[in-house]
C-alpha positions, 0 to 999 in steps of 0.5 A: 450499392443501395438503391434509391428510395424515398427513405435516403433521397428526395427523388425531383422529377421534372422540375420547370420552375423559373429557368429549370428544364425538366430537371430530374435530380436525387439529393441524399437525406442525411448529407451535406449537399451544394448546388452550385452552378453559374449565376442564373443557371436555376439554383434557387429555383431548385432548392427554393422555389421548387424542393423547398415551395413544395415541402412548405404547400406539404406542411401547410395542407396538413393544417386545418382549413382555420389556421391556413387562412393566416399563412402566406403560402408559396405557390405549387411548384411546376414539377411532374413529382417529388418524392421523399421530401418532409413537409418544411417548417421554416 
């Protein structure tokens, strides 16, 4: 079995965001992934407000401090780290 990198998962550790709980969870690259769950049991607080706010913040930091200043950004999510993700463009 392979281990875990941050070169073939996105490694979510500690994620509080909205109604998570310190979730820790590892989403393979490359693969078709669900979340699923019962209503208000915190899927798009994981895959919005938490894997996808902190690869936007990623994309957004890598820009000059002039072309920041037109973008509206998502607030950094409540999570100890996230590992392996690329910034988000969308």
């Amino acid at each position: 079995m392979k281990s875990k990198t941050i070169h073939n998962h996105i490694i979510v550790k500690g994620a509080r965001q909205h109604n998570l709980k310190n979730v820790d969870i590892d989403i393979p690259k490359n693969k078709f992934v669900v979340i699923t769950g019962l209503s208000g049991s915190g899927k798009s607080s994981l895959a919005f407000d938490t894997v996808y706010a902190e690869g936007q913040r990623r994309y957004v930091e890598s820009l000059s401090s002039y072309a920041r200043q037109f973008l509206n950004v998502m607030d950094k999510p409540e999570v100890d780290s996230i590992e392996g993700l690329s910034p988000a463009i969308a």
